[in-house]
C-alpha positions as CSV (number, residue, x, y, z in Angstrom):
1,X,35.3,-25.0,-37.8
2,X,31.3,-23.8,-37.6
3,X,31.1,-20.9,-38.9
4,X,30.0,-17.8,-36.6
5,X,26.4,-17.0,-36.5
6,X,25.4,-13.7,-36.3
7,X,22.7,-12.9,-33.5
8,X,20.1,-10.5,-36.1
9,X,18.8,-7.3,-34.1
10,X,15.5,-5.1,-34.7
11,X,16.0,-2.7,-37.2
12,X,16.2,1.3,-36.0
13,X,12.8,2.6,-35.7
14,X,11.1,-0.8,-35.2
15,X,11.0,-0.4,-30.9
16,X,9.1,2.4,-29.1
17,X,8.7,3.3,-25.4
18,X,5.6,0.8,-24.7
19,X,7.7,-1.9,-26.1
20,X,10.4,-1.3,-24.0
21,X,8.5,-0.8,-20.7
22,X,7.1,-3.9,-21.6
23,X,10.2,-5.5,-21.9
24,X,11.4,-4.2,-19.1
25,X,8.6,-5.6,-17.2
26,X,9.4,-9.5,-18.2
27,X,13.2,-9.0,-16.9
28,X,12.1,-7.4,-13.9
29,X,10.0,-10.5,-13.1
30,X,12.7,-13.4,-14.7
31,X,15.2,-11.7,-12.3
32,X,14.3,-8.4,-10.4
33,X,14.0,-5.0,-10.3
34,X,17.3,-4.5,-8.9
35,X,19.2,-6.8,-11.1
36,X,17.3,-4.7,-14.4
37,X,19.5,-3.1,-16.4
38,X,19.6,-1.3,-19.9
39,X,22.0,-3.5,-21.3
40,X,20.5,-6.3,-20.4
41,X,17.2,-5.2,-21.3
42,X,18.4,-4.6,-24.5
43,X,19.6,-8.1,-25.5
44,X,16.3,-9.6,-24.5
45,X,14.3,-7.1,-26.9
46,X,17.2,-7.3,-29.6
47,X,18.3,-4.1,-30.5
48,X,21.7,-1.9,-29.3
49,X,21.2,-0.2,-26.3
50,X,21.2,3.0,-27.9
51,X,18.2,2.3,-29.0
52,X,16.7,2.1,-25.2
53,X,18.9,5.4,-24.4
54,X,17.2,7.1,-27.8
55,X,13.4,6.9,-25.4
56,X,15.2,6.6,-21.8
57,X,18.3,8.8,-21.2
58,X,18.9,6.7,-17.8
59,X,17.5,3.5,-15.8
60,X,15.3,6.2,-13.2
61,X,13.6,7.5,-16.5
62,X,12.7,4.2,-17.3
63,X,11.5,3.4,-13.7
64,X,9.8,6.5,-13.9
65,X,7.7,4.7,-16.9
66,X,7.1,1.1,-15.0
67,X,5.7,3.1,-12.3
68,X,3.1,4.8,-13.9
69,X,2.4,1.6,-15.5
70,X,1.8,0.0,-12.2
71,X,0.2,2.9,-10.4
72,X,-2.1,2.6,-13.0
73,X,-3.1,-1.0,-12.7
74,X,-2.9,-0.2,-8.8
75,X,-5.6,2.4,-9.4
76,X,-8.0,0.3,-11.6
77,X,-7.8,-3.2,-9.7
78,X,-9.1,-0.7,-5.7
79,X,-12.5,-1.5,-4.9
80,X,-14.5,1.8,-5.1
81,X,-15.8,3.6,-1.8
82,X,-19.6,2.4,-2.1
83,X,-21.7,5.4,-0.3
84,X,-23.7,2.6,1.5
85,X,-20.9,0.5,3.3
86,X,-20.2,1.2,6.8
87,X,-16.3,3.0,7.4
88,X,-15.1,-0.3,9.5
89,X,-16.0,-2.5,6.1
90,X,-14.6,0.4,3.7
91,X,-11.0,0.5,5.7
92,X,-10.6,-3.4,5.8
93,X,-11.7,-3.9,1.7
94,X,-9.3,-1.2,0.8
95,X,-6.6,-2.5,3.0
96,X,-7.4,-6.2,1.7
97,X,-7.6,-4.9,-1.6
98,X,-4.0,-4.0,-1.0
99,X,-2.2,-6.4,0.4
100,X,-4.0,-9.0,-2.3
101,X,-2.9,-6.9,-5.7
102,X,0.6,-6.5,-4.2
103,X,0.8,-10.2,-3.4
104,X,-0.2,-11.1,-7.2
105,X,2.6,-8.9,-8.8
106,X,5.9,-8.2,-6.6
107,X,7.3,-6.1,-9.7
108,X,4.4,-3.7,-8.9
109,X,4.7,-3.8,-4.9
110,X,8.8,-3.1,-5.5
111,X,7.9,0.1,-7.2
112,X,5.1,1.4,-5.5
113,X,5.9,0.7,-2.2
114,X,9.6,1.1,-1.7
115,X,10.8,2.8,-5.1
116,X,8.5,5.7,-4.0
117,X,11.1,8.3,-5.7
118,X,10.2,7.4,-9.4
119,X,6.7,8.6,-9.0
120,X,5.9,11.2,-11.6
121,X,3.1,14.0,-10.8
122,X,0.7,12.4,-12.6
123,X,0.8,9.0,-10.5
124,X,1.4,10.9,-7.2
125,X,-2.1,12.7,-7.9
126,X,-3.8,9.2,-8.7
127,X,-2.6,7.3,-5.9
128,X,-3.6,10.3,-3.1
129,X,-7.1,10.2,-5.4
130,X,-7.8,7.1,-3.6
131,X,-7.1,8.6,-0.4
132,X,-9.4,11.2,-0.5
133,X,-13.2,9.7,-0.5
134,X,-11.5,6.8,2.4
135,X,-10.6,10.0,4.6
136,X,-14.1,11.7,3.9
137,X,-16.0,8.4,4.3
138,X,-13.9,8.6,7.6
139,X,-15.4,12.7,8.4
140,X,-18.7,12.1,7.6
141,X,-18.7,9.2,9.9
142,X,-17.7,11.3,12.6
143,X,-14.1,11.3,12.7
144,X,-12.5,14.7,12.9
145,X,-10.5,15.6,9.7
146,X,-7.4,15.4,11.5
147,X,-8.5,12.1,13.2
148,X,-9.8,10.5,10.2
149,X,-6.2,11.2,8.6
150,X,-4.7,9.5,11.7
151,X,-7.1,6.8,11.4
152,X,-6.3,6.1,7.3
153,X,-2.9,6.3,8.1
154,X,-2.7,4.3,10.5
155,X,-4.4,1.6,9.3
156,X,-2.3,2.2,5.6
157,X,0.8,2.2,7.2
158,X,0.2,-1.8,8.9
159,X,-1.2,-2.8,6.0
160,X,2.0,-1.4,3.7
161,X,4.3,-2.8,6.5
162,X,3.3,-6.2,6.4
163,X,3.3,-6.3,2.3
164,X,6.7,-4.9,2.7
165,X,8.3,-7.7,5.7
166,X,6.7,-10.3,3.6
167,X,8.2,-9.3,0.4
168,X,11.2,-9.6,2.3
169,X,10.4,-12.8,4.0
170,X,10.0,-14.5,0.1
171,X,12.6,-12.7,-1.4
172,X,15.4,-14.3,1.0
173,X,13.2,-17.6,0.7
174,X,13.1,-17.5,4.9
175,X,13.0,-20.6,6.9
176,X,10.1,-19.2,9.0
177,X,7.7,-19.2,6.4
178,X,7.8,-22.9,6.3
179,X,8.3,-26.3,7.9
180,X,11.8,-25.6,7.8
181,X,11.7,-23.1,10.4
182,X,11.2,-26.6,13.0
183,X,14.9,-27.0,12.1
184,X,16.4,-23.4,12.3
185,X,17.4,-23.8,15.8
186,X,16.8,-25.6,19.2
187,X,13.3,-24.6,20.7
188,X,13.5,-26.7,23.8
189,X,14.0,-23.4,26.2
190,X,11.2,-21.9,24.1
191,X,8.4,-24.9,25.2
192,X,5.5,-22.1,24.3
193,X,6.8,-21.6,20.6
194,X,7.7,-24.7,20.2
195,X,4.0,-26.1,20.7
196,X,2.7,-23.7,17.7
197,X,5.8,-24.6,15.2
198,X,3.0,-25.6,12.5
199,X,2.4,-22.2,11.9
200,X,4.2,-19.4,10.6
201,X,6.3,-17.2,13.7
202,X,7.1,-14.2,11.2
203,X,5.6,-12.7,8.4
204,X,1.6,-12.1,8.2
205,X,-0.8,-14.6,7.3
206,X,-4.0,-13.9,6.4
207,X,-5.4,-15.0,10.1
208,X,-2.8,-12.3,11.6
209,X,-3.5,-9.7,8.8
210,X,-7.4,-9.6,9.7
211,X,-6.7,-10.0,13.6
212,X,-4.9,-6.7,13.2
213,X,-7.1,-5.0,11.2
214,X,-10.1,-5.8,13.6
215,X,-8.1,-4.7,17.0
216,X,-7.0,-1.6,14.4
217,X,-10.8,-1.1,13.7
218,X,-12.0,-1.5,17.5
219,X,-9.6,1.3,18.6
220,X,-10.6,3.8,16.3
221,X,-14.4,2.9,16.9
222,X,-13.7,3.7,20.8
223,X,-12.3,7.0,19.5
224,X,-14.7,8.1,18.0
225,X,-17.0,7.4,20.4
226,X,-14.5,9.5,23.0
227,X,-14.7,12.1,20.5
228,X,-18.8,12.0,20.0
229,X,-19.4,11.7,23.9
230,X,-16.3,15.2,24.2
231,X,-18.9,16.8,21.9
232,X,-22.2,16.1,23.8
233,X,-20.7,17.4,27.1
234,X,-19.5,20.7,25.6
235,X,-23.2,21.1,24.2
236,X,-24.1,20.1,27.4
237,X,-21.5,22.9,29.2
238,X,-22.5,25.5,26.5
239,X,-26.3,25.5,27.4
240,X,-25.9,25.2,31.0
241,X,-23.4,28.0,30.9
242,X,-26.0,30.0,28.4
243,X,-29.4,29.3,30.8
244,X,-28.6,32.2,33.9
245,X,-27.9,34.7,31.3
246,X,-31.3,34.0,29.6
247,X,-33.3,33.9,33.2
248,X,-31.2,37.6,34.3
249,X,-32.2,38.5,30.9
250,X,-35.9,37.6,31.9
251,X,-36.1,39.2,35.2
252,X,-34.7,42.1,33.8
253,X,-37.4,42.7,31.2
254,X,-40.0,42.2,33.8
255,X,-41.2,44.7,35.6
């Protein structure tokens, strides 16, 4: 009969919190952040899940930890607002910039994007940092403050929505992100899908990503022109309305 071996674990003292974020990390990615767990984090780094609970008292603390990890990655991989670009290019490299960093690591879109209630103060403050100079890039342009907030948003939200439905889209490993989607179901009442079956009917490729973003871009360049042409008529109506009271005025000093 072989004998039982064993299985040798870390010694106390010889983990500490950046290890175990760490870890927690590589079994987010081998099976997801879902699926994470303390006890199984704590076989793949080899010490008693005490150990883990000694750093983290429970899974949201720990969660709380990946996050700022990946905020901060998040924050150093933007593109900074360059003074010289025009809004229109600053809005679609920050939303490109986006959707490509959250494409590369899932682990990171998972907890920035939908796991919004582990972010800590400190990474709720860095992630509205990068708001700020793409909504004042937006005022100095024109935009009202209020409008250039609409117009951030707006374009924040699409962008965040599509990384989100495609996250989706690969996570369930759906048919209509490939050739297979030719074989989901009979297209022959649907003659005008059917014709464009080589390409992708959900999800956002990069062809409908930067289709969006430009109809996205045109609308709020037409709004701002709205809003630049409401401001020259009310200068317009303000000196019109201002010119009989300075000709009474004249007459009246006149003998």
């Amino acid at each position: 009969m072989a004998e039982a071996r064993t299985r040798q674990r870390r010694q106390r003292g010889s983990i500490n919190a950046d290890d175990i974020v760490a870890g927690a990390f590589e079994v987010a990615r081998q099976v997801s952040l879902d699926q994470l767990s303390m006890p199984t984090l704590a076989e793949h780094l080899d010490v008693g899940v005490t150990s883990l609970y000694w750093y983290f008292r429970k899974k949201d603390d720990l969660l709380n930890a990946m996050t700022d990890i990946a905020v901060d990655k998040y924050v150093r991989e933007m593109p900074a607002v360059s003074p010289d670009e025009p809004w229109q290019m600053t809005l679609r490299n920050n939303c490109s910039a986006q959707r490509r960093i959250h494409r590369e690591d899932e682990i990171l879109s998972d907890l920035i994007l939908i796991r919004t209630s582990t972010y800590s103060r400190d990474a709720t403050r860095r992630v509205f940092e990068e708001v700020e100079p793409i909504v004042q890039k937006l005022v100095d342009a024109g935009f009202t403050p209020d409008n250039a907030l609409l117009a951030w948003k707006s374009v924040s939200v699409y962008t965040s929505g599509s990384i989100i439905q495609d996250r989706i889209l690969r996570r369930s490993d759906a048919p209509v992100l490939d050739e297979r989607q030719r074989r989901m179901t009979d297209w022959s009442t649907m003659p005008l899908l059917a014709s464009m079956l080589d390409r992708p009917l959900a999800g956002t490729t990069d062809e409908a990503f930067e289709f969006t973003m430009d109809r996205l871009i045109c609308g709020l360049e037409a709004l701002l022109a709205e809003q630049q042409d409401g401001k020259a008529k009310g200068a317009r109506s303000t000196r019109r309305a201002a010119q009989p009271a300075r000709r009474t005025n004249s007459k009246t000093a006149s003998p």
